[in-house]
SETORFI-721805 format. One record per residue (C-alpha): residue number from 1; x, y, z. Coordinates in steps of 0.2 Angstrom, whole numbers. Example, Ala and Ser with C-alpha at 12.3 -4.5 7.8 and 13.67 -1.06 7.14 Angstrom:
BEGIN
<r><num>1</num><u>62</u><v>-22</v><w>39</w></r>
<r><num>2</num><u>68</u><v>-5</v><w>36</w></r>
END
This chain:
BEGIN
<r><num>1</num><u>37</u><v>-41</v><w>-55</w></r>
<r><num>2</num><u>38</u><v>-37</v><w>-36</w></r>
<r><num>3</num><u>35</u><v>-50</v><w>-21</w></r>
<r><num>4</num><u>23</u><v>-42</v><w>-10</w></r>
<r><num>5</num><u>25</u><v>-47</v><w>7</w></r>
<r><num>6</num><u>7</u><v>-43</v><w>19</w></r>
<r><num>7</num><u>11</u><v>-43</v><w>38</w></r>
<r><num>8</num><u>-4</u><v>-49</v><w>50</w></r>
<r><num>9</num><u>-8</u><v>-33</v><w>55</w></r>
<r><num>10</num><u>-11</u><v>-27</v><w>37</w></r>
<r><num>11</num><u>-23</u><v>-41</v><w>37</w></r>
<r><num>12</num><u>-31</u><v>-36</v><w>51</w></r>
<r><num>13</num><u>-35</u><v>-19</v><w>42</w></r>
<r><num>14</num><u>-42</u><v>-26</v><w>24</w></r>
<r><num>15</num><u>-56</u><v>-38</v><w>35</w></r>
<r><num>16</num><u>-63</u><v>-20</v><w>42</w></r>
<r><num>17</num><u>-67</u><v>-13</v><w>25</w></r>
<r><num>18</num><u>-81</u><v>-13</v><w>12</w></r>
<r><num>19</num><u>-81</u><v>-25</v><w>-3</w></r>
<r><num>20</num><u>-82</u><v>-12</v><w>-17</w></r>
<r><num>21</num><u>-64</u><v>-3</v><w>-9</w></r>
<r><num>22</num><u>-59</u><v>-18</v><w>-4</w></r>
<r><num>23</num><u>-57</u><v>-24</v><w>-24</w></r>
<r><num>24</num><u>-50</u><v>-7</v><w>-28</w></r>
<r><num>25</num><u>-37</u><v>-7</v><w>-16</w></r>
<r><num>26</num><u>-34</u><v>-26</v><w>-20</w></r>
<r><num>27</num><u>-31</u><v>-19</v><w>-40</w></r>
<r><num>28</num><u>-19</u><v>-5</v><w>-32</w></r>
<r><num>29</num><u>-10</u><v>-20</v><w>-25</w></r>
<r><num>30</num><u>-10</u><v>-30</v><w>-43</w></r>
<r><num>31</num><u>-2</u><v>-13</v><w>-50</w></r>
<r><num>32</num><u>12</u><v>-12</v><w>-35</w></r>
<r><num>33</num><u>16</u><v>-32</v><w>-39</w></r>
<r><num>34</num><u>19</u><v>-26</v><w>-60</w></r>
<r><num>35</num><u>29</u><v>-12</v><w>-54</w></r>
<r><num>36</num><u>16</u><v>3</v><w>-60</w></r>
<r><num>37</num><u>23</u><v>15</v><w>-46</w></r>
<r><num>38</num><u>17</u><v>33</v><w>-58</w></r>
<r><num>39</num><u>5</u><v>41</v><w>-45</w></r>
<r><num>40</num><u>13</u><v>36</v><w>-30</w></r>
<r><num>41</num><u>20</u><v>49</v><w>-19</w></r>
<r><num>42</num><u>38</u><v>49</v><w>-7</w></r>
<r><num>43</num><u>32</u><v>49</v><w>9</w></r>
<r><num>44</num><u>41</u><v>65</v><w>21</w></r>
<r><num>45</num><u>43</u><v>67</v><w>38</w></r>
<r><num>46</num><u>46</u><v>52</v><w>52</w></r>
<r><num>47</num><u>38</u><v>41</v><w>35</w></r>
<r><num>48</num><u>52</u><v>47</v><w>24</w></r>
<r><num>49</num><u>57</u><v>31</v><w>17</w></r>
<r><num>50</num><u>40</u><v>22</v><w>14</w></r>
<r><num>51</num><u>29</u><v>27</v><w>-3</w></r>
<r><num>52</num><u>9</u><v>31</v><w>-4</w></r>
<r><num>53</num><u>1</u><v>22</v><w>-16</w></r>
<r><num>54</num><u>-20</u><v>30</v><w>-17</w></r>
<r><num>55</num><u>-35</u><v>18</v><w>-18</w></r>
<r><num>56</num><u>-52</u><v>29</v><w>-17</w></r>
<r><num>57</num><u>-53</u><v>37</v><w>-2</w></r>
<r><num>58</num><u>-40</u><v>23</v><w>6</w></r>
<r><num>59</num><u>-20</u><v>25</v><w>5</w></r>
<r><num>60</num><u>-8</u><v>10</v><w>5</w></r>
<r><num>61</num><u>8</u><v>13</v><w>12</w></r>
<r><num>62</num><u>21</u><v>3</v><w>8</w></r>
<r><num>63</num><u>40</u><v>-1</v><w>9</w></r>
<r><num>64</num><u>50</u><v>-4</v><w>-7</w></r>
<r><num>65</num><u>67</u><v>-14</v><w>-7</w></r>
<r><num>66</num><u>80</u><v>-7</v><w>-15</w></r>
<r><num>67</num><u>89</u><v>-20</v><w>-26</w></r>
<r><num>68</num><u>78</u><v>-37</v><w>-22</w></r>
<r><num>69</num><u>60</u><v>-30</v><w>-29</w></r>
<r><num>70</num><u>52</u><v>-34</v><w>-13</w></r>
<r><num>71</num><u>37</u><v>-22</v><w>-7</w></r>
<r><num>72</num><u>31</u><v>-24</v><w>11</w></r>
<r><num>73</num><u>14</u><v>-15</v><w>15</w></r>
<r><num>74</num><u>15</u><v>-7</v><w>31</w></r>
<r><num>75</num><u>-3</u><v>0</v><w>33</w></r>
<r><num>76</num><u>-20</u><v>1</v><w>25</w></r>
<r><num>77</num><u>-32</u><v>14</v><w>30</w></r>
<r><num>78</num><u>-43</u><v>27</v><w>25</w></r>
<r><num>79</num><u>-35</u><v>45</v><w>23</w></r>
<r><num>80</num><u>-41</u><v>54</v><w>38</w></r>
<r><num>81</num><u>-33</u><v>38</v><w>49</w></r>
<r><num>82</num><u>-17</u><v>30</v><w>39</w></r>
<r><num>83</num><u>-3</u><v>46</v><w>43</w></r>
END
């Protein structure tokens, strides 16, 4: 199991959306914590380092430490916004 670690501002992003993503996203989030990381994708470019994880038409990208299984969320928001 992972610690998941939401900063404020992450927060600030899941109060702006819909109730229907917002359980989706919150089961994307249940997967991350049991360490179910099949469909996500390597981030490249200035976000090489940080993983996509994909939620409907919402993407949650997140941080994952190396050897103290530790995932910090950086940013939740709908595809045409998050990159």
């Amino acid at each position: 199991m992972f610690k998941i670690i939401v900063p404020k501002i992450v927060l600030k992003e899941l109060e702006k959306i819909d109730t229907e993503n917002l359980q989706l996203i919150f089961d994307k989030i249940k997967d991350l914590e049991k360490g179910i990381f099949s469909t996500d994708k390597a981030l490249q470019g200035k976000h090489k380092g940080k993983f996509r994880k994909r939620a409907g038409n919402y993407r949650i990208i997140y941080l994952k430490e190396n050897d103290i299984l530790v995932i910090t969320l950086v940013r939740i928001a709908h595809r045409k916004e998050v990159y």
